[in-house]
C-alpha positions in Angstrom: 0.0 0.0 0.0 1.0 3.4 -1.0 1.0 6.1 2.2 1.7 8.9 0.7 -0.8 11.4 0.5 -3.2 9.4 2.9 -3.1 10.5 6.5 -2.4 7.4 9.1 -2.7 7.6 12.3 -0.6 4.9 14.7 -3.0 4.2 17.9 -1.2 1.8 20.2 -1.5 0.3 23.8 0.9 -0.8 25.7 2.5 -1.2 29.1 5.5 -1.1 30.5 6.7 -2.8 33.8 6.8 -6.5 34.2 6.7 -8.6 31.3 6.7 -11.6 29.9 10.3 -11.8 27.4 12.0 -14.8 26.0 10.4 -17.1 29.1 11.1 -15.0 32.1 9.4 -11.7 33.7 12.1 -8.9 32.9 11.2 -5.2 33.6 10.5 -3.1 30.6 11.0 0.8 30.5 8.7 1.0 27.3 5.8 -1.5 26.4 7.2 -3.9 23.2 4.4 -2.4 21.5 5.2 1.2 21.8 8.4 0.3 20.5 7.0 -0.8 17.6 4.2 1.8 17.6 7.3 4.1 17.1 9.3 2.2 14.4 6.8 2.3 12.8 6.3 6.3 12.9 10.2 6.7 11.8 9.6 5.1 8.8 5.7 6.3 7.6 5.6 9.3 9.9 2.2 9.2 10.8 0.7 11.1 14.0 0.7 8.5 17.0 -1.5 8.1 19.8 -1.5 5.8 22.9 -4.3 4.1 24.3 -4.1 4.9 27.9 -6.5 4.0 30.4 -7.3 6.2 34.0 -7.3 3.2 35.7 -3.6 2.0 35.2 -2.7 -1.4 35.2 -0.1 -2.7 37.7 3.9 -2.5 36.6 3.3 -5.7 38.1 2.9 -8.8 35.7 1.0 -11.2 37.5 -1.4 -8.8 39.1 -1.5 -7.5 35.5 -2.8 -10.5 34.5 -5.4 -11.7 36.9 -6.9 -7.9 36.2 -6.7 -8.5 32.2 -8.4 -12.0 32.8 -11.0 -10.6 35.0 -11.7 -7.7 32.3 -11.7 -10.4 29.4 -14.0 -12.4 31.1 -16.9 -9.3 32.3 -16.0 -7.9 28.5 -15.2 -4.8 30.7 -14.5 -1.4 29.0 -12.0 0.5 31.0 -12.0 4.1 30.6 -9.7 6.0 28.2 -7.6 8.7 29.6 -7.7 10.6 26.3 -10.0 10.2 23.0 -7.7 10.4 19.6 -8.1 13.6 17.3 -10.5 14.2 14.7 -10.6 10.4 12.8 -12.3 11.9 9.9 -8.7 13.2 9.1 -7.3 9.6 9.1 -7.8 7.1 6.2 -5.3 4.4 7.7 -5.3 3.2 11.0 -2.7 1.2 12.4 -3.7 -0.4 15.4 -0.7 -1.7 17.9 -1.6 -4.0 21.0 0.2 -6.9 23.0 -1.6 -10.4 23.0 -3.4 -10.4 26.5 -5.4 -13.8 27.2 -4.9 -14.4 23.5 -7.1 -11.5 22.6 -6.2 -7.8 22.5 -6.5 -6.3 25.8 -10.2 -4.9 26.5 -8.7 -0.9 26.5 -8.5 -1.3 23.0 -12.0 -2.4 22.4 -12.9 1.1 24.6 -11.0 2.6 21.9 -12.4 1.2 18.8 -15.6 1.6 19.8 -15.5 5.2 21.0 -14.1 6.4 17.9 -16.1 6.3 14.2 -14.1 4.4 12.1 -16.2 3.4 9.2 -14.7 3.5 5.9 -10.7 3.0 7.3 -8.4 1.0 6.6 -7.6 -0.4 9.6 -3.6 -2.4 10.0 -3.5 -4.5 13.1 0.3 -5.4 14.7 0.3 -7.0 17.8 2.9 -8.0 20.0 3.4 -11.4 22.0 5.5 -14.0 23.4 4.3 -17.0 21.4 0.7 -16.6 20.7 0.7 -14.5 17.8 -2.5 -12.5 17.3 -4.8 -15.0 18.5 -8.6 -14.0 18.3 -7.8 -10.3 18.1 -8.7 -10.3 14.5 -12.3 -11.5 14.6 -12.8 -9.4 17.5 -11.4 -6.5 15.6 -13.8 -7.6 12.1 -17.0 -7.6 14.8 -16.3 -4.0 16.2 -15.5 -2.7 12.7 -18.0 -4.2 10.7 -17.6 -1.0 8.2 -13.8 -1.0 7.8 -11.2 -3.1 5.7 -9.0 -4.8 7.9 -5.7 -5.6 5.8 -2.3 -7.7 6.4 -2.3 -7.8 10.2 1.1 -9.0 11.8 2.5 -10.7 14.9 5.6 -9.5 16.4 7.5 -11.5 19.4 7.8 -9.2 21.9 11.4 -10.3 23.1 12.6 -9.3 19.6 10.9 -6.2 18.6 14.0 -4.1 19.3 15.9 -5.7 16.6 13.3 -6.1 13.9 13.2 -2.9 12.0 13.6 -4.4 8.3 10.9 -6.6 8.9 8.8 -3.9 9.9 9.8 -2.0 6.5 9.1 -5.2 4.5 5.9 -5.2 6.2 5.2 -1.9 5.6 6.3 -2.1 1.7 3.6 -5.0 1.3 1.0 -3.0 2.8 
């Protein structure tokens, strides 16, 4: 796909603290995903925006969890801290989230229900630690009915850092 002259817009979650890497809990400054969310804008430079909840989750990954599960399970819709500009500006979306209880955590459903996006073009990437993008996708096609979703990727989280030219080879068949 062709960017130029189509505005995108890179809306991400992620969280940093405790996380799962390579088999073993190591403590993350920056969320894998907004690492990638950010790749991502030095090569397309699209405007960014991160999915933040008021509520924040704990820097602590198995509390973390239990939380995510307990959300997952009550389809909960935690608050947003902040709604993303105008979307009638946008035509792409890319939309950046780690795999959470193989789906995409439920702060990202707030989002993509709070915010029109009918008629997009919406790119998912998702970052995880083995389970690629698990049913993120059809939950994505059921809250979106009215936008294309194209060539979604996986990224493993404990190699994100390192994985630039796989994002522009991703980005060049998109």
């Amino acid at each position: 796909m062709n960017f130029e002259g189509k505005k995108c817009l890179i809306a991400y979650f992620s969280r940093k603290g405790n996380n799962y890497v390579n088999g073993k809990i190591v403590n993350l400054s920056i969320g894998n995903t907004e690492v990638k969310a950010k790749m991502i804008n030095e090569i397309i430079s699209a405007d960014i925006f991160h999915i933040d909840t008021i509520k924040q989750y704990s820097e602590a990954y198995e509390e973390t969890i239990k939380v995510a599960k307990q959300d997952l399970r009550n389809n909960a819709r935690p608050e947003l801290l902040d709604r993303a500009a105008d979307m009638n500006e946008y035509s792409i979306i890319f939309l950046g989230y780690p795999n959470w209880c193989g789906t995409m955590p439920m702060a990202v459903c707030t989002f993509l229900e709070s915010h029109n996006l009918s008629g997009k073009t919406i790119i998912p990437f998702c970052t995880h630690e083995g389970s690629g993008l698990g049913g993120s996708l059809r939950l994505i096609v059921k809250l979106c009915p009215k936008s294309e979703i194209v060539n979604p990727i996986s990224f493993r989280g404990g190699s994100v850092k390192n994985a630039r030219s796989e994002v522009e080879n991703w980005l060049k068949g998109n």
